[in-house]
C-alpha distance (Angstrom), angle and dihedral (degrees) to the residues before:
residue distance angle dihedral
X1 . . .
X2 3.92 . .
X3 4.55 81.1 .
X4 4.03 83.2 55.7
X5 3.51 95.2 49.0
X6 3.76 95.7 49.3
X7 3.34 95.5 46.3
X8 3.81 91.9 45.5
X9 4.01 90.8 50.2
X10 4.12 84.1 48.8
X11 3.61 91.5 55.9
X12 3.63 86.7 44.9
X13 4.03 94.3 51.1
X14 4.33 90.4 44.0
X15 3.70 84.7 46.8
X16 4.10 100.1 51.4
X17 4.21 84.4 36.7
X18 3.69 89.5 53.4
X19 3.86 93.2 44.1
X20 4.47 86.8 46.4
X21 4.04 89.8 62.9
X22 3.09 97.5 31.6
X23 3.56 82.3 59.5
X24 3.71 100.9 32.6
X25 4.34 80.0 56.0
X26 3.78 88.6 57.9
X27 3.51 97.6 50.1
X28 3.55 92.9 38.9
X29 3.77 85.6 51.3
X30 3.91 90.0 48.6
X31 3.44 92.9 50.5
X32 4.16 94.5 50.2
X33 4.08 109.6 104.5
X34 3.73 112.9 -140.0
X35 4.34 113.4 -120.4
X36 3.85 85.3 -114.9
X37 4.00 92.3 49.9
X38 4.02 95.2 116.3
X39 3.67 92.2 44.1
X40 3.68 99.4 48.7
X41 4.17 95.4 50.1
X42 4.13 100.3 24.1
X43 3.97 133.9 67.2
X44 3.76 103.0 -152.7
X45 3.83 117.4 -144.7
X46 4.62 125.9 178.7
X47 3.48 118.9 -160.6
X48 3.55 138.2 175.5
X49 3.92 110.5 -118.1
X50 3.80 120.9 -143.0
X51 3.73 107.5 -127.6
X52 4.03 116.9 -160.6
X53 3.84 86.6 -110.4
X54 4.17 85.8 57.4
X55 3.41 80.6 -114.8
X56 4.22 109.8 142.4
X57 4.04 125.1 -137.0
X58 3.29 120.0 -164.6
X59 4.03 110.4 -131.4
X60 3.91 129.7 167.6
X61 3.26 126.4 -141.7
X62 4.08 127.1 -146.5
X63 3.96 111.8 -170.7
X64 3.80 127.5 176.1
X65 3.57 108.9 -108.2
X66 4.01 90.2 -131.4
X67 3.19 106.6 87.4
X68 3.80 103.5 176.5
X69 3.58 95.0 108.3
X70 4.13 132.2 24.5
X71 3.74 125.7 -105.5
X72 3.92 133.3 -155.6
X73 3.68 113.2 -104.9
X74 4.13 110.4 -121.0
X75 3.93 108.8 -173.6
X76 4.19 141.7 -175.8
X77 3.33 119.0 -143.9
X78 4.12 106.3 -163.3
X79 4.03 149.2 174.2
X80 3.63 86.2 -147.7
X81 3.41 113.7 65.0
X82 4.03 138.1 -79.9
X83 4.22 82.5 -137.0
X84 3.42 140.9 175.0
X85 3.77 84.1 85.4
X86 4.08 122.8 -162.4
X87 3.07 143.8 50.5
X88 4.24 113.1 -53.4
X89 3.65 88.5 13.1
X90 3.80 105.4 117.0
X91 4.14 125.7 173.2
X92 4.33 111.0 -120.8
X93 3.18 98.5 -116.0
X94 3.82 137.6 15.4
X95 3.69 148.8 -169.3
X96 3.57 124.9 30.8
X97 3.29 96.1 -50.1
X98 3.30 146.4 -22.4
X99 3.42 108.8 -82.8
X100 3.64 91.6 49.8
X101 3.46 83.0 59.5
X102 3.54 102.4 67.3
X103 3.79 91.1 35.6
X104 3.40 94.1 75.0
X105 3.56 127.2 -98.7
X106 4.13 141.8 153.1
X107 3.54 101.9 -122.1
X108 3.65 127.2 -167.2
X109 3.66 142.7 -157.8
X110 4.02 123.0 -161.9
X111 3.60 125.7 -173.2
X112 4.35 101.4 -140.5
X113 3.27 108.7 -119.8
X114 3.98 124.8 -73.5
X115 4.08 88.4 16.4
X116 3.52 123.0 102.8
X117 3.62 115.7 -23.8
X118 4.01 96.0 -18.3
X119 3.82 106.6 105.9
X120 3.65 113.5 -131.9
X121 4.07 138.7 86.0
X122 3.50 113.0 -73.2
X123 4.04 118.7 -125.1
X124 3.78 118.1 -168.2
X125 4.10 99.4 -126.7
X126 3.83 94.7 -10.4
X127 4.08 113.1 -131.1
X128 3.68 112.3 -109.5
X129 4.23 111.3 -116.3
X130 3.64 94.6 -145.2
X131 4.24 90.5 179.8
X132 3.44 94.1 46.6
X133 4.56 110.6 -172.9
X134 3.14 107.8 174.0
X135 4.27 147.0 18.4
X136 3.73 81.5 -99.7
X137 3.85 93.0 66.8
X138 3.71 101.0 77.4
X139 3.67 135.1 153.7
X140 4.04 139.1 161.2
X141 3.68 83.4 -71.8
X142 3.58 98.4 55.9
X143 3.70 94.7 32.3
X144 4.64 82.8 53.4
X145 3.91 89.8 46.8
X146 3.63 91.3 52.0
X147 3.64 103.7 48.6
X148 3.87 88.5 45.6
X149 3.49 87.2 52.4
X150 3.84 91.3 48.9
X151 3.92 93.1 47.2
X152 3.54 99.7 44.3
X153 3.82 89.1 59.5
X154 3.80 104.0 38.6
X155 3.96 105.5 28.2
X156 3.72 105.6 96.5
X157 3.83 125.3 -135.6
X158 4.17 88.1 21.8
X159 4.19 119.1 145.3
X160 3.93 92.5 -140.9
X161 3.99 87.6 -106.7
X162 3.73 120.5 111.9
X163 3.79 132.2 -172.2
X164 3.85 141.7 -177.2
X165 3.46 149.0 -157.7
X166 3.76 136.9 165.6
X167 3.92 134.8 171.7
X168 4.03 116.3 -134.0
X169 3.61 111.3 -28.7
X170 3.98 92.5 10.5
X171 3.90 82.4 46.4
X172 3.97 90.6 57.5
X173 4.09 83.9 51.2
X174 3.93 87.6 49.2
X175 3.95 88.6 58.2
X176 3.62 95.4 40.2
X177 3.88 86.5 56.3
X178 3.88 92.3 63.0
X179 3.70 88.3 63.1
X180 3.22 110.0 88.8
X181 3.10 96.9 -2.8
X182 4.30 130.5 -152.2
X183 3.66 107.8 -121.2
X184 3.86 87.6 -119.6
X185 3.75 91.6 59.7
X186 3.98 104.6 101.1
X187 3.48 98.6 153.6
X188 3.59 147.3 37.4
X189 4.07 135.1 163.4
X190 3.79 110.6 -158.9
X191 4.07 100.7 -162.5
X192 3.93 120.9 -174.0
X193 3.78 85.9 -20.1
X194 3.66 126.4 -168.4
X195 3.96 105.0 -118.3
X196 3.59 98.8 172.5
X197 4.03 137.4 -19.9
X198 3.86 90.9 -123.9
X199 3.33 98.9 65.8
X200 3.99 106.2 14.4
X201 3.98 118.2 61.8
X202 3.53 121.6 -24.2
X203 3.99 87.7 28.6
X204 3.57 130.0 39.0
X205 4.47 113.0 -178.5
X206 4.23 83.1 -26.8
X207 3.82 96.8 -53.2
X208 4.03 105.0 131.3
X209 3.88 100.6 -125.1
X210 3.84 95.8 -132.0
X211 3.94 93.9 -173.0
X212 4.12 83.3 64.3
X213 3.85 83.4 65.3
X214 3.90 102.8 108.0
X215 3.69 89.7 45.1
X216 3.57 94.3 61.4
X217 3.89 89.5 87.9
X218 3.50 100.4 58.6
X219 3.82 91.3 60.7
X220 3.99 102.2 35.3
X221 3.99 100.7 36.4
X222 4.00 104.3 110.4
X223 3.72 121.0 -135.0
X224 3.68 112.2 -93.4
X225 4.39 119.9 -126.1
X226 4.00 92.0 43.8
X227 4.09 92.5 -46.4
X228 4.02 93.3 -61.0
X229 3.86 116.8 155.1
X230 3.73 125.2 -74.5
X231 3.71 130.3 -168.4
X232 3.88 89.2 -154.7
X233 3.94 139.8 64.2
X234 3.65 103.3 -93.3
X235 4.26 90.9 172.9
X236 3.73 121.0 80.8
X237 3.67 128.6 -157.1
X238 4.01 121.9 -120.9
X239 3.63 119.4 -95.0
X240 3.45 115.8 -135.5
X241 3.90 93.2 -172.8
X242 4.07 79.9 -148.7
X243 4.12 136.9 88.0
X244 3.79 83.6 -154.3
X245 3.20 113.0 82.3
X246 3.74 104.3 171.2
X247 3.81 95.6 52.6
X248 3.48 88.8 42.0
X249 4.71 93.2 53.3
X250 4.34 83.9 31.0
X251 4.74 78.5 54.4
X252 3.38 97.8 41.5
X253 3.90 90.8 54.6
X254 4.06 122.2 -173.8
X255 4.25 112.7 34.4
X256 3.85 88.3 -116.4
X257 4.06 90.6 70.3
X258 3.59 84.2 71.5
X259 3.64 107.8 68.2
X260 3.77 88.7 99.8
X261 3.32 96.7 70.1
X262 4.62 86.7 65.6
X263 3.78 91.0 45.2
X264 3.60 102.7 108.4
X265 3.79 114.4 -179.4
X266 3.05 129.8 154.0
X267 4.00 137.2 -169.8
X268 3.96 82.1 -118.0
X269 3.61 93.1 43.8
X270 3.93 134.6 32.5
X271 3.09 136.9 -150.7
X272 4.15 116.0 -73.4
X273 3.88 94.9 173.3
X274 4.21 119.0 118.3
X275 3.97 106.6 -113.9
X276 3.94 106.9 -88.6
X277 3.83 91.9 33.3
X278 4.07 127.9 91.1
X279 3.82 114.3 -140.0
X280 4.04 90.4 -112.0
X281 3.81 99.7 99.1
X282 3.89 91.5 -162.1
X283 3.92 94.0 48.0
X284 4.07 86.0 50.3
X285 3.94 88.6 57.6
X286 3.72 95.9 43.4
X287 4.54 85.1 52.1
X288 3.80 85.4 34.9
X289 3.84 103.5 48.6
X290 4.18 111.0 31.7
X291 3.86 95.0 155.1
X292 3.71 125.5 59.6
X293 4.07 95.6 -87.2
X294 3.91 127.5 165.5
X295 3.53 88.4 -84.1
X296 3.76 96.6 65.5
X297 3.91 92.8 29.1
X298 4.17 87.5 50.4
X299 4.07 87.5 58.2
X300 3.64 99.4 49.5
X301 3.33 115.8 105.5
X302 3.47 105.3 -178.7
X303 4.04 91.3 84.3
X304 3.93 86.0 58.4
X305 3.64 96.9 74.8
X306 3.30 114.4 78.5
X307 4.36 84.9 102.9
X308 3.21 109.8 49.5
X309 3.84 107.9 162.8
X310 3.52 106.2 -113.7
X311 3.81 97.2 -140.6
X312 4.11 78.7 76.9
X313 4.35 113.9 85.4
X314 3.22 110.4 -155.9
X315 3.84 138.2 -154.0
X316 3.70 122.8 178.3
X317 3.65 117.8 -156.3
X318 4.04 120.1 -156.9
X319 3.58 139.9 167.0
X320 3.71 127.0 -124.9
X321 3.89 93.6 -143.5
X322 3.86 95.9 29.6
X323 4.12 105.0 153.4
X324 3.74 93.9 -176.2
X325 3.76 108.6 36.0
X326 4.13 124.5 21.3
X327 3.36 104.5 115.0
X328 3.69 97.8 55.1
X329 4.26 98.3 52.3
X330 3.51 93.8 47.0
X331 3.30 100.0 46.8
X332 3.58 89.8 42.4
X333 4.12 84.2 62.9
X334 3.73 102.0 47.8
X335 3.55 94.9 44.7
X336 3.50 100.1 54.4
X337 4.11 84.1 38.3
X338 4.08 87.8 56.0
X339 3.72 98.4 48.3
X340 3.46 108.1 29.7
X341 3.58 113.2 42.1
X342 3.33 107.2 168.5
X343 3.73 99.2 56.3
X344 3.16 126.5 101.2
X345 3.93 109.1 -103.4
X346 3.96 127.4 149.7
X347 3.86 129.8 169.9
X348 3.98 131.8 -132.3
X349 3.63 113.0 -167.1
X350 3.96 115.6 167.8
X351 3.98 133.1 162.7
X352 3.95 96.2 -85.5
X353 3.32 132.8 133.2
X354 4.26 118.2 -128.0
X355 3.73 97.6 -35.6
X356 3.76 99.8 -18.8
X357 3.69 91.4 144.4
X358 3.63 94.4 73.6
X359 3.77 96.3 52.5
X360 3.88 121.3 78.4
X361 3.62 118.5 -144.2
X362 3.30 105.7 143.8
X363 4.24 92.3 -127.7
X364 4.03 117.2 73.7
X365 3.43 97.0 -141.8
X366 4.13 127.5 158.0
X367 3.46 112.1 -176.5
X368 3.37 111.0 -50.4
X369 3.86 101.3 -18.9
X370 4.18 124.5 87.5
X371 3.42 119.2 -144.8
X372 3.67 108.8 170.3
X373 3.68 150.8 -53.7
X374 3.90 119.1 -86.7
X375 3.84 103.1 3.8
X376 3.84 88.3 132.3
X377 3.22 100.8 39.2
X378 4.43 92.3 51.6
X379 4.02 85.2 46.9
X380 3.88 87.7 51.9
X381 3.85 94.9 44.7
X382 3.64 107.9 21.3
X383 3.91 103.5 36.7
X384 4.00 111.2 18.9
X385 3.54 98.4 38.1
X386 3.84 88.9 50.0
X387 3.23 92.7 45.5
X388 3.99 104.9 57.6
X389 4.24 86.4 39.8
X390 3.51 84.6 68.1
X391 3.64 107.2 49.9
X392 3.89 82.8 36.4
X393 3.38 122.6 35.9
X394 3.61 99.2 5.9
X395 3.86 139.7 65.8
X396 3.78 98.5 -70.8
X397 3.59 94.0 -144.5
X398 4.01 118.8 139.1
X399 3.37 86.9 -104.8
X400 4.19 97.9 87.3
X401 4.08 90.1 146.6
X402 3.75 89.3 -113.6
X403 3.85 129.1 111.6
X404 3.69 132.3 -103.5
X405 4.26 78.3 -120.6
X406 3.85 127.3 27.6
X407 3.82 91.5 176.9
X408 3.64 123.4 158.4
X409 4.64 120.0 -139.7
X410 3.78 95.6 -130.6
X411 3.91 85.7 -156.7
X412 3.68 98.3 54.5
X413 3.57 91.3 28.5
X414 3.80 98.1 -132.2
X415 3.31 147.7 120.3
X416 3.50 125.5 -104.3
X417 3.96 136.4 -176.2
X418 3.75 130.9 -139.1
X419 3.79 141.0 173.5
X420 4.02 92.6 -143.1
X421 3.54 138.0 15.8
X422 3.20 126.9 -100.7
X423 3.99 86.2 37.7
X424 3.98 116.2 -103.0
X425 3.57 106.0 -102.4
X426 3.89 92.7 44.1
X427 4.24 114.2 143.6
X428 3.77 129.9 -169.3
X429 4.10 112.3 -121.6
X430 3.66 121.0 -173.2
X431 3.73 122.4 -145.2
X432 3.77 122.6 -165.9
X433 3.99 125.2 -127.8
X434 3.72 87.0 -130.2
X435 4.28 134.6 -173.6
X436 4.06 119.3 -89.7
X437 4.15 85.4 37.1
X438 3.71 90.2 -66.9
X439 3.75 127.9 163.7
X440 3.59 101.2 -161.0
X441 4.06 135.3 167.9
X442 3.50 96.2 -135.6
X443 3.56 124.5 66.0
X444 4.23 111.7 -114.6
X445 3.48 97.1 -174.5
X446 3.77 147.2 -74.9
X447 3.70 108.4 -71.5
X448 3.17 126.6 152.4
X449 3.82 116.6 -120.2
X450 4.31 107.9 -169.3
X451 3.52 132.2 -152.2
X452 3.95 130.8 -175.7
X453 3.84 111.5 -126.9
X454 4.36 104.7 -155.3
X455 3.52 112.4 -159.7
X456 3.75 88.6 -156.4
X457 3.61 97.0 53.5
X458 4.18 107.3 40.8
X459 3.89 125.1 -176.1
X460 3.61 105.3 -95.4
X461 3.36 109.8 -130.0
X462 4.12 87.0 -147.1
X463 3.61 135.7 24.4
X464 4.22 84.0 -141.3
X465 3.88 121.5 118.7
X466 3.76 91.5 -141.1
X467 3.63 143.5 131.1
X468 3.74 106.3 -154.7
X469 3.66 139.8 -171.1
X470 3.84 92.9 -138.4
X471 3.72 119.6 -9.8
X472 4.09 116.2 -118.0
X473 3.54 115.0 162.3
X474 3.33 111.6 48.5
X475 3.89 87.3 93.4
X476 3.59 92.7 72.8
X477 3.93 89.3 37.7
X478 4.03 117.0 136.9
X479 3.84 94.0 -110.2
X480 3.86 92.0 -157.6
X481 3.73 91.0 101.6
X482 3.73 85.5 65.7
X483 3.34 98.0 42.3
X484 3.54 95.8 63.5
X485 3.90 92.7 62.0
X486 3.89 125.6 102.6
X487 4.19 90.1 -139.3
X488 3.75 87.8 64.8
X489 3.74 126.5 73.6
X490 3.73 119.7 -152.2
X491 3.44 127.1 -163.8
X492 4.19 116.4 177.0
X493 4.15 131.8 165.9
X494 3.69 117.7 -122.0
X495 4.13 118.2 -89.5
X496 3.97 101.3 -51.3
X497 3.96 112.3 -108.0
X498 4.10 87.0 -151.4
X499 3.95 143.5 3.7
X500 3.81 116.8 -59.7
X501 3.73 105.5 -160.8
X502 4.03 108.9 -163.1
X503 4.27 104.4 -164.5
X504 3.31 104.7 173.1
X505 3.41 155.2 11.6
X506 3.31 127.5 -20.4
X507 3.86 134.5 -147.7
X508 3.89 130.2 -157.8
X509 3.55 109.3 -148.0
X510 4.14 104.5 -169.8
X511 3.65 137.3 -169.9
X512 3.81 113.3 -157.2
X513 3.24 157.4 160.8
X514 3.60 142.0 -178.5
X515 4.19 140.5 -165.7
X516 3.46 84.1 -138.3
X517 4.02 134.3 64.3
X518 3.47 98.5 -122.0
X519 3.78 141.7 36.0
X520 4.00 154.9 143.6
X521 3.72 131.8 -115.0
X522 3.43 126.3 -167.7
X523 4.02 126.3 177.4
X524 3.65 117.5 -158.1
X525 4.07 115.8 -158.5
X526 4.34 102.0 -135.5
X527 3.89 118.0 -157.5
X528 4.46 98.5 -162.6
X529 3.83 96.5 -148.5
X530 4.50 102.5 -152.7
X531 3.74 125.4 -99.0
X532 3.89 90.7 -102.0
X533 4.10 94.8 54.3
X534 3.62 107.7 136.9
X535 4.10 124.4 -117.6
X536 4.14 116.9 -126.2
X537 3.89 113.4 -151.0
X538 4.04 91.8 -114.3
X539 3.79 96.7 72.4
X540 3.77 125.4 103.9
X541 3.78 109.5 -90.8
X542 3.66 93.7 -120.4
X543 3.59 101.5 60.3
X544 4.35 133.1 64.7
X545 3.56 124.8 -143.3
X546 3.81 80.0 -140.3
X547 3.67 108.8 106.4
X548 3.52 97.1 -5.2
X549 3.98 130.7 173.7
X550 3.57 107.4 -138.4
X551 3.89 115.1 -168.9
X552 3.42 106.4 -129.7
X553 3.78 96.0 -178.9
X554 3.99 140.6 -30.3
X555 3.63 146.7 -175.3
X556 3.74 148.1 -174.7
X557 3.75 133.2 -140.2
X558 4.40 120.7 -176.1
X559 3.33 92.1 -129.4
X560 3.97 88.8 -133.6
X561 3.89 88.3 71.4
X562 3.87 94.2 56.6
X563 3.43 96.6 111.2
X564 3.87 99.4 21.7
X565 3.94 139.0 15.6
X566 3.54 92.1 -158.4
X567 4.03 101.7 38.3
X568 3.75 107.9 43.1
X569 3.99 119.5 -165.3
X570 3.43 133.2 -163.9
X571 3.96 121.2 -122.7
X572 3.77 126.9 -107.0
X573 4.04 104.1 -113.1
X574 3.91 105.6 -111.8
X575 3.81 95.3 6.0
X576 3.72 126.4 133.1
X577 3.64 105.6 -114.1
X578 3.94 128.4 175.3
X579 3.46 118.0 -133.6
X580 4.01 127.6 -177.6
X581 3.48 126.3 -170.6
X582 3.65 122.9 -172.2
X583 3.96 113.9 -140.2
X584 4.03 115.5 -158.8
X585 3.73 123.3 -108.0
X586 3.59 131.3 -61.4
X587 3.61 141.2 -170.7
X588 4.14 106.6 -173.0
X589 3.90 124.0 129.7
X590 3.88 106.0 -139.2
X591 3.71 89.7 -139.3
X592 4.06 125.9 -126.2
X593 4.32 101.8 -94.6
X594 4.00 87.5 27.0
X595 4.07 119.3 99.7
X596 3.82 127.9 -135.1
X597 3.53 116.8 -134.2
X598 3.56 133.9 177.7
X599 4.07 124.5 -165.3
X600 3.09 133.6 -145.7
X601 3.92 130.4 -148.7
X602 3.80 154.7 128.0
X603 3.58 110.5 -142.3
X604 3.77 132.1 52.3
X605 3.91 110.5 176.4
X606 2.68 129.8 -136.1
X607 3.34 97.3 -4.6
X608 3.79 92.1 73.5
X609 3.73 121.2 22.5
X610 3.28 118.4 -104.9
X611 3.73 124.7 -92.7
X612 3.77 123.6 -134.1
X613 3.73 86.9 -130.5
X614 4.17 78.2 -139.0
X615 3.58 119.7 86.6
X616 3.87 121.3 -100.6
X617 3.78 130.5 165.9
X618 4.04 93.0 -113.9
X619 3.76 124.4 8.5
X620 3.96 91.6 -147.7
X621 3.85 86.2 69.1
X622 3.47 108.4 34.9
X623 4.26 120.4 120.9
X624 3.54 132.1 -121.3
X625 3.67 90.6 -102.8
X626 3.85 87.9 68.2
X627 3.56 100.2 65.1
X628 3.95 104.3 90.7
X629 3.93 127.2 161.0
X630 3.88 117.2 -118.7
X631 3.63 138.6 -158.5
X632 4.30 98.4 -126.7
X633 4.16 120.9 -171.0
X634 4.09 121.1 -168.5
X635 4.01 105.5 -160.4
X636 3.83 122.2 -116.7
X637 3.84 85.6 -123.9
X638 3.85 94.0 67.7
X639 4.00 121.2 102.7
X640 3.74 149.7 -167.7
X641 3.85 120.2 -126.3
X642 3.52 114.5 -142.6
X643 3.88 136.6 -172.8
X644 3.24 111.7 -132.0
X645 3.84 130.1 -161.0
X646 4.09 104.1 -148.7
């Protein structure tokens, strides 16, 4: 009888299972949006917008072609085109996602101005004017007022409320929008965004992100026939002729053996660049401007936005293991949180990848490291989508149903809600860089454990054969490759007795020397995963889950710029120097049976370039002869600062 009964609840359990996917399939199938989606429910219209300057931007407009009721206008303003252009040629999918897709929105597309088929110059990360005294002081605030202005009073079947939203570059346009904001603007959704080259991308706390190097083109190639419109790329991207990129940087030696590579002459068309400058306008200013000058300090625009208008909800979108944008995001958030507190501002911050959120894949997977099923696709659905109905269709109150927080434990792999960020109830906890590769949280003294840094044979930063456009998962990287090297200290607790929840920043506070005058540090935060960790089937095949060294978070700071970005200084050889570095938020529980582990080191190739490790005025110039290895020593009395979620 007890066999029967089994077998009958078996049946039962295959039965219900069977009945799940099959349902699961359905909805799955419901959910699917057909290639011709856009073109079967929108009318597509590009215009030529009238800025105050006279200058025209080219913006296309997708409406829904029932026009019974009116929609909220949500728009993208971008560098890289607003493409397929022409008449009948529609993009696959549209909107933020795709939900708001079939909800019902006016969505537009703008070409920034001096890109694509906008007319205009072109400014890498255009200054804000915040004085502005005439039409001829315009910037991507004016140039965002003005097309909301124009589209508000000429797009048909429109509620009067705008929003928008932009990842990286579109995302720093998204910010830039809250700034003087139109009075139609209600909502906007900075994602990954761009705060300021010095410390997003091609910079990060003055080190020159070599890896960035083949995108340098696509932001500093000038417009060919006297910077008129085109519908087609007109930059190409360097060819390395090599899959090995550090022995190809580590080859090519000093930055200034480069320059070829942004010499673009043709038999057509010669050479218009001043002797001593490339015809790449962006890589110029990167060789031109090494320290933190007015022209990088002019096109931040993190420092402009302290009035936000508080007609304009925000929600900022980062992610955890962002390579190319972290800084910018979050300190987008907590500066408009500081000085304007009664806006409406809330964070996102999830285990993606540069803009991971908005793709759905089912798998969350960075690099090497799985973190769940569906994450993106319950931000897109559950959290963004909610979000802009709000501020757009809905009441608009401050009462949107969504957290201060929606911030996801990359330990535990959950998602947790908050009403501020950091969490209340958040404490600082030092922990010692300790002798015998201890991490300890008392200080044992102030010894001096030394390294030697080899120019000829850099830290890798991955153990990858790769040449990549921009690097992305090194973040998640197994770090035990680096471990394993004599030019990187290590410094770990013993097997954790309970959870160690790190929310928050975290700040590197270094005691070093060098025999040199010059030098980098970077500090890499290590989660030890146990012997017994289990493998998933999307891993490379050469590396275990067992034992592995998960990079939580890490940073670099040119040690010239310890005391100032804008007034480097070398070091005195042999003399004890503090250096702190701050590293960018985190919210990952060190698990009980896991290890922390910080490393320490002070190269990272090619990631970085390569520092001299002697002092020069500006690294992009500096001669072969430069380049010397030095003997470097970080001081047992030097700490890391954690935040620490009790």
């Amino acid at each position: 009888m007890k066999a029967i009964f089994k077998s009958f609840i078996a049946l039962i359990i295959l039965i219900s299972i069977g009945y799940s996917c099959k349902k699961t399939n359905q909805t799955a199938k419901a959910d699917e949006v057909s290639d011709t989606y856009v073109a079967d429910n929108y009318t597509k219209k590009e215009v030529d917008i009238e800025m105050r300057d006279g200058i025209k931007l080219h913006t296309t407009i997708y409406s829904p072609k029932d026009t019974s009721v009116e929609y909220p206008i949500i728009m993208q303003r971008t560098p890289y085109s607003s493409m397929p252009y022409g008449e009948g040629q529609f993009k696959e999918s549209i909107a933020p996602n795709k939900h708001m897709m079939k909800d019902g929105y006016i969505v537009v597309y703008q070409d920034v101005r001096g890109r694509w088929l906008s007319e205009g110059h072109y400014e890498n990360m255009r200054a804000f004017i915040p004085n502005k005294k005439s039409d001829q002081d315009i910037d991507e605030s004016s140039d965002t007022y003005d097309t909301i202005e124009w589209l508000v009073n000429n797009v048909e079947n429109n509620n009067g409320r705008v929003g928008i939203w932009g990842i990286s570059y579109p995302g720093f346009y998204s910010t830039y929008a809250t700034v003087d904001a139109h009075p139609a603007l209600k909502a906007a959704s900075p994602q990954a965004s761009i705060g300021d080259f010095f410390f997003d991308d091609f910079h990060h706390n003055g080190a020159y992100l070599l890896s960035y190097f083949r995108a340098t083109s696509l932001f500093g190639t000038p417009r060919p026939n006297g910077d008129q419109p085109i519908d087609t790329a007109w930059y190409t991207l360097p060819d390395l002729g090599t899959e090995d990129q550090y022995q190809f940087f580590l080859d090519a030696g000093p930055l200034k053996n480069l320059d070829r590579f942004f010499e673009y002459e043709t038999g057509d068309t010669p050479r218009m660049a001043i002797d001593g400058q490339t015809d790449d306008f962006f890589w110029n200013e990167l060789k031109e401007h090494p320290n933190y000058d007015e022209l990088w300090e002019s096109r931040g625009l993190i420092q402009h936005l302290k009035d936000v208008k508080s007609h304009v909800a925000t929600m900022v979108v980062a992610g955890e293991f962002d390579a190319e944008d972290l800084y910018g995001p979050l300190e987008t958030y907590k500066t408009i949180e500081k000085y304007n507190k009664e806006n409406y501002n809330t964070l996102v911050f999830g285990p993606w990848d540069h803009g991971g959120w908005a793709r759905s894949r089912g798998k969350n997977i960075v690099g090497n490291y799985y973190f769940g099923n569906g994450i993106s696709e319950f931000f897109q659905e559950n959290i963004e989508t909610k979000f802009f109905h709000h501020f757009l269709k809905g009441d608009g109150d401050m009462n949107s149903g969504l957290p201060e927080a929606y911030v996801f434990d990359s330990g535990r792999k959950e998602w947790e809600q908050y009403e501020t960020w950091p969490p209340a109830g958040v404490e600082k906890q030092d922990m010692y860089l300790s002798e015998n590769q201890e991490l300890t949280t008392e200080k044992k003294g102030e010894t001096g454990i030394q390294f030697i840094s080899d120019i000829k044979k850099p830290v890798p930063y991955s153990e990858d054969i790769k040449s990549v456009f921009t690097p992305r998962k090194y973040m998640t990287d197994d770090q035990r490759f680096a471990s394993r090297r004599s030019d990187v200290l290590v410094f770990e607790t013993d097997v954790l007795t309970e959870d160690l929840t790190l929310a928050g920043d975290i700040m590197a506070n270094l005691n070093v020397a060098t025999t040199g005058t010059a030098a980098d540090w970077i500090v890499k935060v290590i989660d030890v995963h146990p012997a017994d960790a289990e493998n998933h089937e999307d891993m490379q095949d050469h590396l275990k889950m067992s034992n592995y060294h998960l990079m939580v978070r890490s940073e670099v700071l040119r040690g010239r710029f310890r005391n100032s970005f804008s007034d480097p200084e070398p070091f005195v050889p042999n003399q004890k120097t503090a250096v702190n570095i701050k590293l960018q938020d985190v919210f990952h529980t060190i698990k009980k049976g896991h290890k922390l582990q910080i490393q320490v080191q002070s190269t990272w190739f090619p990631l970085i370039d390569l520092n001299p490790q002697t002092y020069v005025e500006n690294i992009f110039k500096a001669d072969e002869a430069d380049f010397k290895t030095q003997t470097h020593t970080v001081f047992t009395d030097s700490k890391i600062e954690f935040t620490v979620l009790r």
